[in-house]
TORMI-223460 format. One record per residue (C-alpha): x, z, y; residue in one letter. Coordinates in steps of 0.05 Angstrom, whole numbers, padded with zeros to 5 digits, always signed. Layout:
<recs>
XZYA/...
</recs>
This chain:
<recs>
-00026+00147+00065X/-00106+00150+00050X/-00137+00182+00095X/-00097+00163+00160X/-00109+00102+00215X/-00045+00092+00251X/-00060+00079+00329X/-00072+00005+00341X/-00023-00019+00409X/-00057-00070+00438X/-00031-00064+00515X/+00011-00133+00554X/+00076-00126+00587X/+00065-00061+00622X/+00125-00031+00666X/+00088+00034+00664X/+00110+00045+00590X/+00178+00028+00603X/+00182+00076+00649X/+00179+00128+00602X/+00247+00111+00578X/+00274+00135+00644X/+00285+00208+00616X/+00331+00179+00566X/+00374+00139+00618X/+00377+00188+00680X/+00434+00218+00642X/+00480+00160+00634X/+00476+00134+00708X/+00557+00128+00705X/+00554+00082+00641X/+00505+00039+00671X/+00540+00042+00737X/+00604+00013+00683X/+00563-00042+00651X/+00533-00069+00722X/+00598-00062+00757X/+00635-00094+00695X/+00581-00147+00680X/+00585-00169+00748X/+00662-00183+00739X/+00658-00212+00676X/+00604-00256+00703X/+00648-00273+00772X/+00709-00295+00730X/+00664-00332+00685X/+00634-00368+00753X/+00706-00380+00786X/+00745-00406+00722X/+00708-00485+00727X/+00728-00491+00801X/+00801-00474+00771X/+00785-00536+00719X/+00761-00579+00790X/+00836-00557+00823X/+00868-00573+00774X/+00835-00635+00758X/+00841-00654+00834X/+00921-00624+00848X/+00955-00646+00789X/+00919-00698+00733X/+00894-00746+00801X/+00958-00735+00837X/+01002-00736+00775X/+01049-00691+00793X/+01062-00611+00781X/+01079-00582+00847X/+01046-00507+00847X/+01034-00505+00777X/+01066-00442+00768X/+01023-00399+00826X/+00963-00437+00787X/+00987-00410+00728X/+00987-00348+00742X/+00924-00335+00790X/+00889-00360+00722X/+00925-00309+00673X/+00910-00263+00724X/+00840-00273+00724X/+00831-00283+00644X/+00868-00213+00642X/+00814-00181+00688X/+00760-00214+00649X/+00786-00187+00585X/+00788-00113+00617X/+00720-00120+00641X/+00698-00141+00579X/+00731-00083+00535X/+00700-00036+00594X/+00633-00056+00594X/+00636-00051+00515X/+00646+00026+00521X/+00591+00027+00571X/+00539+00002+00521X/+00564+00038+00463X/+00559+00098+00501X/+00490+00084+00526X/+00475+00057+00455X/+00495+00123+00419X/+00473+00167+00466X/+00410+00144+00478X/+00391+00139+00408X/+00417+00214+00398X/+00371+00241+00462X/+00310+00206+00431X/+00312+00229+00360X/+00332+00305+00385X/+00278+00300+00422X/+00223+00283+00370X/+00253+00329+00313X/+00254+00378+00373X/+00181+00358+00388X/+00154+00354+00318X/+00175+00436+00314X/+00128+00457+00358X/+00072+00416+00327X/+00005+00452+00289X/+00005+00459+00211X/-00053+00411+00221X/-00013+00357+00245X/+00029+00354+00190X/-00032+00353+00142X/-00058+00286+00163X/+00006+00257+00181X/+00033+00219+00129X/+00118+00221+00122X/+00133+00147+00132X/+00098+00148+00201X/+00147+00197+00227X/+00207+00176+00191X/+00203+00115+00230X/+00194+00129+00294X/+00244+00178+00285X/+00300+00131+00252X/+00276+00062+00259X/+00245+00056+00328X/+00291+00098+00365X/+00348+00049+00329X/+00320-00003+00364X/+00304+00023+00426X/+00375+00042+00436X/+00407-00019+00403X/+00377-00062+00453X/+00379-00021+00516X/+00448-00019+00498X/+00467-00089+00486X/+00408-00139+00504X/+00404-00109+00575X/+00486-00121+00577X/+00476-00186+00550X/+00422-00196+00602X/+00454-00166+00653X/+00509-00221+00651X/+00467-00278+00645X/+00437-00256+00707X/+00499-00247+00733X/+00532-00319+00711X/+00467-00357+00725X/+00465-00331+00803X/+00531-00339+00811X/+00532-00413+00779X/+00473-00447+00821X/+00513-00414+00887X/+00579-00454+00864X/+00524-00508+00840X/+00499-00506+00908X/+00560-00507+00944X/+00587-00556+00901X/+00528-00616+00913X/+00464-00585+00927X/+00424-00643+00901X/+00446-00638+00838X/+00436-00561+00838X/+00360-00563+00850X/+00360-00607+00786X/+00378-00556+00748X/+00345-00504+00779X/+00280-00529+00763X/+00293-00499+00696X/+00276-00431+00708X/+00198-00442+00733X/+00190-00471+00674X/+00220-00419+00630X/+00183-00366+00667X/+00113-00401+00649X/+00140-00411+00569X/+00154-00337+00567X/+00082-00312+00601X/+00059-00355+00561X/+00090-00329+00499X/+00106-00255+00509X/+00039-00228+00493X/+00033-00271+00429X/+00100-00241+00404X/+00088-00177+00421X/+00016-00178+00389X/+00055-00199+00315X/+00112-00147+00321X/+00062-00086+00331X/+00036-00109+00268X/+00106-00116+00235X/+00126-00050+00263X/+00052-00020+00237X/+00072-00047+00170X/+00134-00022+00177X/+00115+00059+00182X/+00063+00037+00118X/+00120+00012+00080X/+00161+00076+00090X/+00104+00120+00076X/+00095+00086+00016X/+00171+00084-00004X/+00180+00157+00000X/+00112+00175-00039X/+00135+00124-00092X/+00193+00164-00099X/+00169+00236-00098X/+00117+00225-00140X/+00155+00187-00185X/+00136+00234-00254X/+00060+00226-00232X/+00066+00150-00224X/+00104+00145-00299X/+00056+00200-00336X/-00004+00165-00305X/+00038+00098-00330X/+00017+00066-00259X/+00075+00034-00244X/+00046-00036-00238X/-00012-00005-00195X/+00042+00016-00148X/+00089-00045-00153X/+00026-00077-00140X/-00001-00040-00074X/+00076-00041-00042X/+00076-00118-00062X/+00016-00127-00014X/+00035-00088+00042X/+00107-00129+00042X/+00077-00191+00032X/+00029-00171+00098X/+00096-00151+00133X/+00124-00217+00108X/+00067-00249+00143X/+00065-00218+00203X/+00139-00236+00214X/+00135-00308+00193X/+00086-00311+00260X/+00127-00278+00310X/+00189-00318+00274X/+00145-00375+00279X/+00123-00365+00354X/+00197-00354+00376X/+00227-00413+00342X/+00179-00454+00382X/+00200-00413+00449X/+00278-00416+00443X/+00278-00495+00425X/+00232-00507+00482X/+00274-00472+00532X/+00330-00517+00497X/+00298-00580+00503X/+00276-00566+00578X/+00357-00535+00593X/+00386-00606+00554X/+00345-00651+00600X/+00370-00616+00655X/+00435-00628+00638X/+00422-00710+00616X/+00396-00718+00688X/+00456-00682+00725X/+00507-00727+00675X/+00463-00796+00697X/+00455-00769+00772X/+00521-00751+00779X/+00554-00815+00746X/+00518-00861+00799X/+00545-00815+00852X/+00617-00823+00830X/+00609-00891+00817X/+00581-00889+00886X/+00643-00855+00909X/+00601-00799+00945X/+00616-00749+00899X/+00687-00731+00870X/+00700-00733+00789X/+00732-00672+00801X/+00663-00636+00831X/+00627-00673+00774X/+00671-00651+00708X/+00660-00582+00750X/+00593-00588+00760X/+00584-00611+00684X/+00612-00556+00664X/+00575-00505+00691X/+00507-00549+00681X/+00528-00549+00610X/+00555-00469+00602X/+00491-00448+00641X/+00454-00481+00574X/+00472-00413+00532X/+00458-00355+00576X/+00391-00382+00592X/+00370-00391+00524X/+00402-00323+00505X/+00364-00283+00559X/+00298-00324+00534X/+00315-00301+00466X/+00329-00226+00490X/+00267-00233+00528X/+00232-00245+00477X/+00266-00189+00438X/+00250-00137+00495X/+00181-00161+00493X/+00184-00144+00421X/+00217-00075+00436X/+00143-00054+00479X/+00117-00037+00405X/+00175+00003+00386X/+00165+00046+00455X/+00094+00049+00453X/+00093+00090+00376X/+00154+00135+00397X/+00126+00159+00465X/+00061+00165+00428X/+00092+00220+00381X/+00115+00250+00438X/+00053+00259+00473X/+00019+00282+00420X/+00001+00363+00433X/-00005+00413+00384X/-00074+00443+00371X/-00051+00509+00385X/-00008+00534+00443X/+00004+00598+00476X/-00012+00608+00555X/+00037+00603+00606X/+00033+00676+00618X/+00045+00683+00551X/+00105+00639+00541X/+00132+00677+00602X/+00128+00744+00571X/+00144+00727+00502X/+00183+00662+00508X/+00172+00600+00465X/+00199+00581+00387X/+00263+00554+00415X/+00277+00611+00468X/+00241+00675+00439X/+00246+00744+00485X/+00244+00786+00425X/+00265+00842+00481X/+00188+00835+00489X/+00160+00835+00423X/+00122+00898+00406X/+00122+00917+00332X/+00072+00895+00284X/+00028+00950+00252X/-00012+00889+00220X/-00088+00919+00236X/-00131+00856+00231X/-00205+00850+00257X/-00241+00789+00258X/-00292+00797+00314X/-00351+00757+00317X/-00314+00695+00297X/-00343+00620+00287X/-00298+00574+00265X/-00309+00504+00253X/-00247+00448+00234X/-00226+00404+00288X/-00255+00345+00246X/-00314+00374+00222X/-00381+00382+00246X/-00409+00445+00205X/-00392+00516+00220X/-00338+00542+00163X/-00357+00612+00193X/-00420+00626+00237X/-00411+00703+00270X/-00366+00736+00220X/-00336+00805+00222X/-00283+00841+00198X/-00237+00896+00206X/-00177+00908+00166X/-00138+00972+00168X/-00063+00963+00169X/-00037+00975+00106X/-00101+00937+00065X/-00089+00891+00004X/-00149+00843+00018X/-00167+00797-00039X/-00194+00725-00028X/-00231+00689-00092X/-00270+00631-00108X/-00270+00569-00143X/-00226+00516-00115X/-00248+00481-00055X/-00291+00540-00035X/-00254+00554+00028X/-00197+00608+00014X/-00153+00586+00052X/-00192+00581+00122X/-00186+00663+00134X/-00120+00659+00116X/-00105+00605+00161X/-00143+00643+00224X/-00115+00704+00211X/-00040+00676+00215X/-00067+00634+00272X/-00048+00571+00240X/-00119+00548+00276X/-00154+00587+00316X/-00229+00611+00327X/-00281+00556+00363X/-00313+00629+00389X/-00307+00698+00380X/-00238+00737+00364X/-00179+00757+00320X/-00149+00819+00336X/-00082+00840+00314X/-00065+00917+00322X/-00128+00916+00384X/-00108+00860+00414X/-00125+00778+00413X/-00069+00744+00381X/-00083+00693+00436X/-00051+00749+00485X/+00020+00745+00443X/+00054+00690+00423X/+00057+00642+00356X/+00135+00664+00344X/+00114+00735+00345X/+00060+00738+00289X/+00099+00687+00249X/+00159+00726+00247X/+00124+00786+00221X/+00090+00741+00161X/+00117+00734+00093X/+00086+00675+00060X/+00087+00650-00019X/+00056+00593-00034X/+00024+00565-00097X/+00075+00503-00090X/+00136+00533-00059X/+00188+00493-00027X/+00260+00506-00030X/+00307+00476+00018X/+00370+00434-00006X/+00424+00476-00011X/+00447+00543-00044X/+00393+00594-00084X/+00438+00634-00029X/+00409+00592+00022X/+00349+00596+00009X/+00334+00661+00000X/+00363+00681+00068X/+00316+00636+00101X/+00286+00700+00109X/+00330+00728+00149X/+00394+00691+00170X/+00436+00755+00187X/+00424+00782+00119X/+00488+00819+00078X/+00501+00791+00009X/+00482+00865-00018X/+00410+00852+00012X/+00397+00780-00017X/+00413+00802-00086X/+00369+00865-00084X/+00311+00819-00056X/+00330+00780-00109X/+00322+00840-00160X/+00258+00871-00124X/+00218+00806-00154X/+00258+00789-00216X/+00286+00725-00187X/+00362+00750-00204X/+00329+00736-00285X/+00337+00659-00252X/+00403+00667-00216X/+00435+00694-00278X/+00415+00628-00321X/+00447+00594-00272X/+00530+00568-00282X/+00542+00588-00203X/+00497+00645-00193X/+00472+00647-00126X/+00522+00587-00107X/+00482+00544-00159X/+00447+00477-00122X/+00369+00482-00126X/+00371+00403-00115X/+00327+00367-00071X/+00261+00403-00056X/+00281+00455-00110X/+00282+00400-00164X/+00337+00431-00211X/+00290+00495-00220X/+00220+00498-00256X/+00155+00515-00219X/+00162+00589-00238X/+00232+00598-00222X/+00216+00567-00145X/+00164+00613-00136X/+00211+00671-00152X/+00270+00646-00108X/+00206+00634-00057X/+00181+00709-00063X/+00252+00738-00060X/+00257+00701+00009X/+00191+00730+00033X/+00215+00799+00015X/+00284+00785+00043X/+00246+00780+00114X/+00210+00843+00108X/+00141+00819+00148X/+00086+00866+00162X/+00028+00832+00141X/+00041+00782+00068X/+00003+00731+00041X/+00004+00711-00027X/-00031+00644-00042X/-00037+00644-00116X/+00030+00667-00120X/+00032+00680-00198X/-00010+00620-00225X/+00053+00580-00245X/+00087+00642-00273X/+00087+00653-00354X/+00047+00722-00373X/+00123+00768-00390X/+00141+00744-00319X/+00070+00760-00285X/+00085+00822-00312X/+00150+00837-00273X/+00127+00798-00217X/+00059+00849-00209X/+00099+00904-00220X/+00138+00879-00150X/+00079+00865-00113X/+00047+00931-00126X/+00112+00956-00088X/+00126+00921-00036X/+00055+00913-00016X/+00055+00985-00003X/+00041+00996+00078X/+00026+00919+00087X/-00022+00886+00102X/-00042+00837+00058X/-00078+00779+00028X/-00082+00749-00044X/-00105+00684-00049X/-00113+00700-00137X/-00142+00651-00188X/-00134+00697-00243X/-00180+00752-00221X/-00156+00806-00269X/-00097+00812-00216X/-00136+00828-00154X/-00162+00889-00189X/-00120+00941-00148X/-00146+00909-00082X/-00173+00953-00020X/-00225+00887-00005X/-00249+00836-00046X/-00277+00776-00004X/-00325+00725-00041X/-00321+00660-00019X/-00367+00603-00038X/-00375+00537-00004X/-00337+00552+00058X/-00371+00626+00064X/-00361+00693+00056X/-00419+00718+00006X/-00402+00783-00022X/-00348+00839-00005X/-00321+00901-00030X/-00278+00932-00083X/-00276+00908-00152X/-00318+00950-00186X/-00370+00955-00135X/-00378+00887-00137X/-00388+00882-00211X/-00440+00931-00207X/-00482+00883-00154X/-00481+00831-00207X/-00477+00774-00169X/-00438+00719-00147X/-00362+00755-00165X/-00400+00785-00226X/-00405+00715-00258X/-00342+00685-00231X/-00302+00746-00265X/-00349+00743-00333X/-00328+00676-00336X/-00255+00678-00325X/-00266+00734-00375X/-00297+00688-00440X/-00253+00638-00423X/-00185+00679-00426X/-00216+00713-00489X/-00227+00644-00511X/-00151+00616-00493X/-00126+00682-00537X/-00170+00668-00595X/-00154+00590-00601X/-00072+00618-00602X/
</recs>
């Protein structure tokens, strides 16, 4: 999590933000259409069933007598049955809104996140997307779901209630209506306080996660290190600052909801000692008062439930704030319109389009410089590399290998100048089209849960069974299938967990070959592989780099002997270039790298 400052949210109510939920809802106008129209008859019979109470109070327990019972009977099991239906309707309504909306949102930030730059994912630690994915759009939906229903009916029952009210003795209405000025200034009052205290919660929150899933990933660091208690102690502060953070919002809410309490119970005293001089008056009926009563009383809940969702929605800004932020968020490299419109996009590719890759390579006058850094990596560099070249990249570590490799597969792309693939800027094709036609195997390979099957045809998804096992054999990774109990049907575990270092890299390889790219990049592809299987391994390479273009990204310099170009890098630079032995014959920079990597080696073999 070093390293990255999560955005800070400091905004009030703002409609503006909730509007960007509207996407999400235009496509369940029918289920809301359910919930209003099913709300509203929930709310009706809930409004009509105390004047029942004031008929029957007035036609049969004053009167003492029975006549019409039955009708009366039945009108009200008519109307509890309709108020049952409404109720199991409107359920389906917000289920269906709850689900769906929740689905929409998450497909649409996994969808999102795939069209995002390899830088993003650099920086951006795991926790903060895993809960805006999950967590926030849980939320989100839970409570557009069931606190707007919830609301919906309050609103409903309340308007419907001070009409009867009204009708019923208006004097005593306005009583009771005084209530909701007052709970209007408690929540302006409040909302921007609880809202302040659940960014923070929700902050922590993402922190938490992050934390969570490094604990457990780098689990065999943390216990060889023995650092346990470091880490026990660093995720005991950030839940304890969590735990603070939600002791004041819980704090600032249970001083909200009792006060709207307090203020809805006095309402109701004063209508009980208003309405008892009245009767005893005789100007107002004890059947209009138990009624009246009993909706001064029942009005009690839904108000302090729609303070407490209120409250809650408030709340919910924070959640819709950090997910529409991911979504806004633009990847540092994107093709042109024009482009898109010839070659299509990652999700709807016109391969139809898609001239083949020859994999010529010239770097023309190119200046790079990282989004986040102020110095030039490259100032005016050139380069031009024939289809077919094995080009060589060495240095010590931290000396920049990795930037040519990076603007050459366009994972960022020049501040000036060009990259030109087979004559033309790579700007003028699309993303999907050079990464299709690159086979890349990294120092740290990562293998997919599932099947060594699986994995390997990650390379290509159409691939026969006959041409996953000879990729497998091209690159000596069927030596790891074979030590497996299943074969090719064994489970590499999580992340490749069940298989060493060496054997990923194999399974890794075999997948790049699988693929058959034009141009391959190797980033120190045989560093965690033991000397008999370097052997076999080199043997591969020297094949099937044969007509490709390609880059070697070697520690070990004694394999980049064979290489058309050598390029020298040193402190973000390209100092020297050329073959192998014309470069030890300059005597410089590559000279004492390789002298040294020579002594040591000869030192290693000695000390065995």
């Amino acid at each position: 999590m070093a390293g990255f400052d999560e955005q800070e949210y400091t905004k009030s109510f703002d409609i503006r933000i909730w509007k960007r939920l509207f996407p999400f809802l235009r496509n369940r106008k029918l289920d809301f259409a359910g919930m209003f129209l099913f709300n509203g008859v929930c709310a009706l019979v809930d409004v009509i069933i105390p004047l029942f109470q004031r008929y029957a109070i007035r036609n049969f327990i004053e009167t003492d007598q029975l006549a019409g019972f039955l009708p009366y009977g039945l009108c009200y099991l008519v109307v509890i049955i309709a108020q049952s239906l409404s109720v199991v309707a409107f359920t389906r309504n917000s289920m269906s809104i709850e689900m769906n909306m929740g689905k929409e949102m998450r497909r649409d930030l996994f969808t999102h996140l795939q069209t995002m730059s390899f830088s993003f994912y650099n920086v951006t630690p795991v926790g903060y997307l895993l809960t805006r994915v999950m967590s926030d759009t849980t939320k989100i939906a839970s409570m557009i779901g069931w606190d707007m229903t919830d609301i919906l009916w309050a609103l409903f029952y309340v308007s419907g209630t001070f009409a009867a009210m009204l009708l019923l003795n208006w004097r005593l209405a306005l009583v009771v209506i005084l209530i909701v000025p007052v709970i209007a200034l408690l929540t302006g009052y409040f909302q921007n306080r609880i809202l302040h205290w659940n960014r923070k919660v929700r902050k922590l929150n993402s922190r938490i996660t992050g934390a969570f899933n490094e604990g457990i990933t780098g689990a065999k660091t943390s216990k060889t290190l023995v650092i346990e208690d470091q880490n026990s102690e660093s995720f005991r502060q950030l839940t304890g600052s969590m735990y603070e953070a939600g002791i004041r919002a819980a704090r600032l809410n249970a001083v909200y909801i009792p006060l709207v309490l307090f203020f809805s119970t006095a309402a109701v005293a004063i209508v009980l000692l208003r309405g008892g001089y009245m009767v005893g008056e005789q100007v107002l009926e004890i059947a209009t008062l138990s009624t009246f009563l009993t909706y001064a009383v029942g009005i009690f809940e839904p108000i302090q439930m729609t303070a407490a969702n209120i409250a809650e929605f408030i709340s919910m800004q924070a959640s819709i704030e950090r997910v529409t932020d991911l979504l806004d968020r633009q990847p540092d490299i994107t093709d042109r319109p024009e482009v898109v419109e010839k070659y299509g996009d990652v999700f709807y590719p016109k391969r139809e389009n898609w001239e083949p890759l020859r994999g010529e390579i010239e770097f023309r006058d190119v200046t790079f410089r990282y989004p986040d850094g102020g110095e030039n990596v490259l100032s005016h560099f050139s380069l031009h590399i024939p289809a077919g070249t094995t080009v060589a990249i060495v240095g010590e570590t931290g000396a920049g290998k990795s930037t040519l490799i990076n603007l050459a597969c366009r994972f960022f792309e020049p501040t000036e100048g060009q990259i030109l693939i087979d004559g033309r800027d790579y700007r003028e094709r699309s993303q999907l089209w050079l990464h299709s036609n690159i086979g890349y195997v990294l120092q740290n390979p990562h293998l997919f849960s599932g099947t060594v099957r699986e994995n390997i045809r990650y390379g290509r998804l159409d691939a026969t069974e006959e041409e996953i096992q000879a990729a497998a054999r091209a690159v000596s990774a069927d030596t790891v299938v074979e030590k497996l109990e299943r074969g090719f049907d064994s489970d590499v575990g999580e992340g490749g967990d069940r298989l060493s270092t060496g054997e990923k890299q194999l399974i890794s390889f075999a997948r790049a070959v699988l693929a058959d790219p034009r141009i391959f990049v190797l980033d120190e592809a045989t560093s965690s592989i033991d000397t008999q299987t370097e052997q076999l391994i080199q043997q591969a390479i020297d094949h099937l780099l044969k007509n490709r273009t390609s880059f070697l990204i070697a520690h070990r310099l004694s394999t980049i002997r064979k290489a058309d170009l050598i390029l020298v890098v040193k402190d973000g630079k390209v100092v020297e270039q050329g073959r192998h032995l014309e470069l030890l014959k300059k005597g410089g920079y590559y000279h004492d790298l390789y002298s040294r990597q020579f002594a040591e080696e000869n030192a290693a073999r000695v000390l065995k």
